[in-house]
C-alpha positions as CSV (number, residue, x, y, z in Angstrom):
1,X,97.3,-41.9,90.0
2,X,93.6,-41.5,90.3
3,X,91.3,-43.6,89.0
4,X,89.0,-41.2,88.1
5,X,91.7,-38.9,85.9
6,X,91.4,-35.6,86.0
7,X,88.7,-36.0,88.7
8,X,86.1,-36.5,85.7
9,X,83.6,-39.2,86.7
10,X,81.2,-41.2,84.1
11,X,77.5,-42.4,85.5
12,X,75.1,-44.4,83.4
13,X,71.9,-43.8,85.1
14,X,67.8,-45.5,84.1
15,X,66.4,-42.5,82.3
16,X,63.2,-43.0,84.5
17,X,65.6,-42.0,87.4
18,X,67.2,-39.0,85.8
19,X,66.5,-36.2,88.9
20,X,66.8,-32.0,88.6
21,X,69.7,-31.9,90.8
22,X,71.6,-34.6,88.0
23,X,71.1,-32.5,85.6
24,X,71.9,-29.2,87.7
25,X,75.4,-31.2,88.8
26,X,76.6,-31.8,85.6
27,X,75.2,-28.4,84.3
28,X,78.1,-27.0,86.9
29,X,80.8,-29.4,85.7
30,X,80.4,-29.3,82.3
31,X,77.8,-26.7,81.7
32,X,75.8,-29.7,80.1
33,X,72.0,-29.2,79.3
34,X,69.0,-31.7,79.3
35,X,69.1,-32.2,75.6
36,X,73.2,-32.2,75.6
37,X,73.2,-35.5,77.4
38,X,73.6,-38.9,75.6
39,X,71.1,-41.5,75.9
40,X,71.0,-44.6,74.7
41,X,69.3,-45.5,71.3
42,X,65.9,-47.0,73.2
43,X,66.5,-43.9,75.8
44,X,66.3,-46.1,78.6
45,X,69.6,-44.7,80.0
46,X,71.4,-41.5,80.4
47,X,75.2,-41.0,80.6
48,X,76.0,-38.4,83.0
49,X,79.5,-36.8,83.1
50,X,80.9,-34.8,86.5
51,X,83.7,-33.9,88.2
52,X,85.0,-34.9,92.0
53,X,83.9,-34.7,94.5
54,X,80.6,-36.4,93.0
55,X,77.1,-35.5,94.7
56,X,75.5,-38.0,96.7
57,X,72.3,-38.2,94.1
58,X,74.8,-40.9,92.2
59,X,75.0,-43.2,94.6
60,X,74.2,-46.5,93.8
61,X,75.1,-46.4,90.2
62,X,78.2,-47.8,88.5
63,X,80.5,-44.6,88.3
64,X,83.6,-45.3,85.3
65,X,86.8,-43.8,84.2
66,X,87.3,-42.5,80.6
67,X,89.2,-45.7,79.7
68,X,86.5,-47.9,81.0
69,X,83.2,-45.6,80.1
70,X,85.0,-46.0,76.4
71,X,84.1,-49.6,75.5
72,X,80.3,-49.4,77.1
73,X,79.4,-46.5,74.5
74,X,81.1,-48.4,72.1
75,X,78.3,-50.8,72.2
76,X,75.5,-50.8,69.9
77,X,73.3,-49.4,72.7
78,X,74.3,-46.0,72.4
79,X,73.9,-43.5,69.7
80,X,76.7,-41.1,69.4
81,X,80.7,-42.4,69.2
82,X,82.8,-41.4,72.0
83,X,82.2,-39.3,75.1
């Protein structure tokens, strides 16, 4: 089994660093728009959710599995419950 399930992949990326073609990926995967994405309450980061095979722009960020993403946005840090 993969462990990225269902091929969906999870990417917490510094808002600052947020790029057009991000936001263009996911808008293919998910059909996600700028204001669609969750942030964290201070808006310093921006989850980012895709399918494989994931574009090269996300390299070098932590990449996580729904199981895993789960207890990170549980956190106090993030606004909105679940994914």
């Amino acid at each position: 089994m993969s462990y990225f399930g269902n091929g969906v992949v999870y990417i917490i990326v510094p808002t600052v660093d947020v790029s057009n073609e991000m936001i263009n990926n996911t808008k293919v995967s998910f059909s996600s728009t700028v204001s669609s994405l969750r942030k964290s309450i201070d808006l310093t980061l921006t989850l980012f959710k895709t399918k494989s095979p994931v574009s090269g722009v996300f390299n070098g960020y932590a990449w996580y599995n729904y199981q895993d993403i789960n207890p990170v946005l549980d956190s106090a840090e993030w606004s909105d419950p679940g994914v």
